[in-house]
C-alpha positions as CSV (number, residue, x, y, z in Angstrom):
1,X,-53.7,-177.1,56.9
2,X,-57.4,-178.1,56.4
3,X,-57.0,-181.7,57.1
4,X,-60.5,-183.1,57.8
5,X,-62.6,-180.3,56.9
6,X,-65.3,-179.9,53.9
7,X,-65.7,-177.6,51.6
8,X,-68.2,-177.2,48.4
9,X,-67.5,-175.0,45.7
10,X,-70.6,-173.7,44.0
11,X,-71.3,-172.9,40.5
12,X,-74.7,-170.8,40.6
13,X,-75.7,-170.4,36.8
14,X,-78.5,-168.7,35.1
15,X,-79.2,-169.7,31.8
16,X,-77.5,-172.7,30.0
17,X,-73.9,-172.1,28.0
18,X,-71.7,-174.5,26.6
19,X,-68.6,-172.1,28.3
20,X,-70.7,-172.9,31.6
21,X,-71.2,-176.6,31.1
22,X,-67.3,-176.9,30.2
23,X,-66.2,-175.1,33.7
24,X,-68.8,-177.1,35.4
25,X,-67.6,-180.8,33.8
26,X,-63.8,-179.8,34.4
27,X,-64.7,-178.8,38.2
28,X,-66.6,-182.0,38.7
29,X,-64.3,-184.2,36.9
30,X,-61.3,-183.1,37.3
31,X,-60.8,-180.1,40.0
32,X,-62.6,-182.0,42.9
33,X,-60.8,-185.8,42.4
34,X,-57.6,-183.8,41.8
35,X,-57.7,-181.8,45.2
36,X,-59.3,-184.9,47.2
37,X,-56.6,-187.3,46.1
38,X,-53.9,-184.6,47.5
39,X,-55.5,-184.8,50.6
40,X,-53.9,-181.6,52.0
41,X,-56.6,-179.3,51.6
42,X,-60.0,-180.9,53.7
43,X,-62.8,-183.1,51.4
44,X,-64.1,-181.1,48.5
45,X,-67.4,-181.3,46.3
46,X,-69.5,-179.5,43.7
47,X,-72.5,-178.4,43.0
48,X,-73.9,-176.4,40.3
49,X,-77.2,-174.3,41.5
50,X,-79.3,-173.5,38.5
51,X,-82.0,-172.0,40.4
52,X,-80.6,-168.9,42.4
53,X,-84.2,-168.8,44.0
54,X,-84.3,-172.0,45.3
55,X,-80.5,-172.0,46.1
56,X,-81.2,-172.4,49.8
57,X,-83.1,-175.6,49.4
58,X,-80.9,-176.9,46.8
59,X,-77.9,-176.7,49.1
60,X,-79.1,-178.5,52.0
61,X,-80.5,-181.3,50.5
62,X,-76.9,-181.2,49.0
63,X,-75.7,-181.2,52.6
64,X,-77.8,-184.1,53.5
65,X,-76.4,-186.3,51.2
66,X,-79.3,-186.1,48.1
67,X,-78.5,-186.4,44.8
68,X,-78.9,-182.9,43.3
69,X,-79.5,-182.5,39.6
70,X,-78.3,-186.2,39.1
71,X,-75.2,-186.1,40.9
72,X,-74.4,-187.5,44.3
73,X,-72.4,-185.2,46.8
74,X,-68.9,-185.9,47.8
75,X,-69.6,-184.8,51.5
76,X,-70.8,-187.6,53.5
77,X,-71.1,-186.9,57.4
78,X,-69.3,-189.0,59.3
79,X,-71.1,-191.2,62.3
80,X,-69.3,-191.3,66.0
């Protein structure tokens, strides 16, 4: 179906809420693994954008591989 394609799902989130920081743990921790290890469905990561202005900027560096609010992106380019 998607086999050897990535994807990122993006939370984009204004202010800090404890319903937000639940969705957000349960997508890292357990959404992502859970979709990677079926391996059906492309590579998948996560990333939370808590600065709509500077999503943009946030996002690539995500895309290049930088750690983003302390966590390290799933999608890794591969070399040829």
């Amino acid at each position: 179906m998607c086999e050897g394609s990535n994807h990122a799902c993006q939370e984009v989130s204004g202010e800090p809420r404890k319903d937000k920081a639940a969705k957000v743990a349960t997508a890292r921790t357990l959404w992502v693994p859970a979709i990677n290890n079926h391996g059906g469905f492309g590579r998948w990561a996560f990333i939370e954008i808590s600065d709509p202005w500077d999503a943009k900027n946030t996002i690539q560096a995500f895309m290049r591989g930088e750690a983003v609010d302390g966590i390290k992106p799933l999608l890794r380019h591969q070399e040829k």
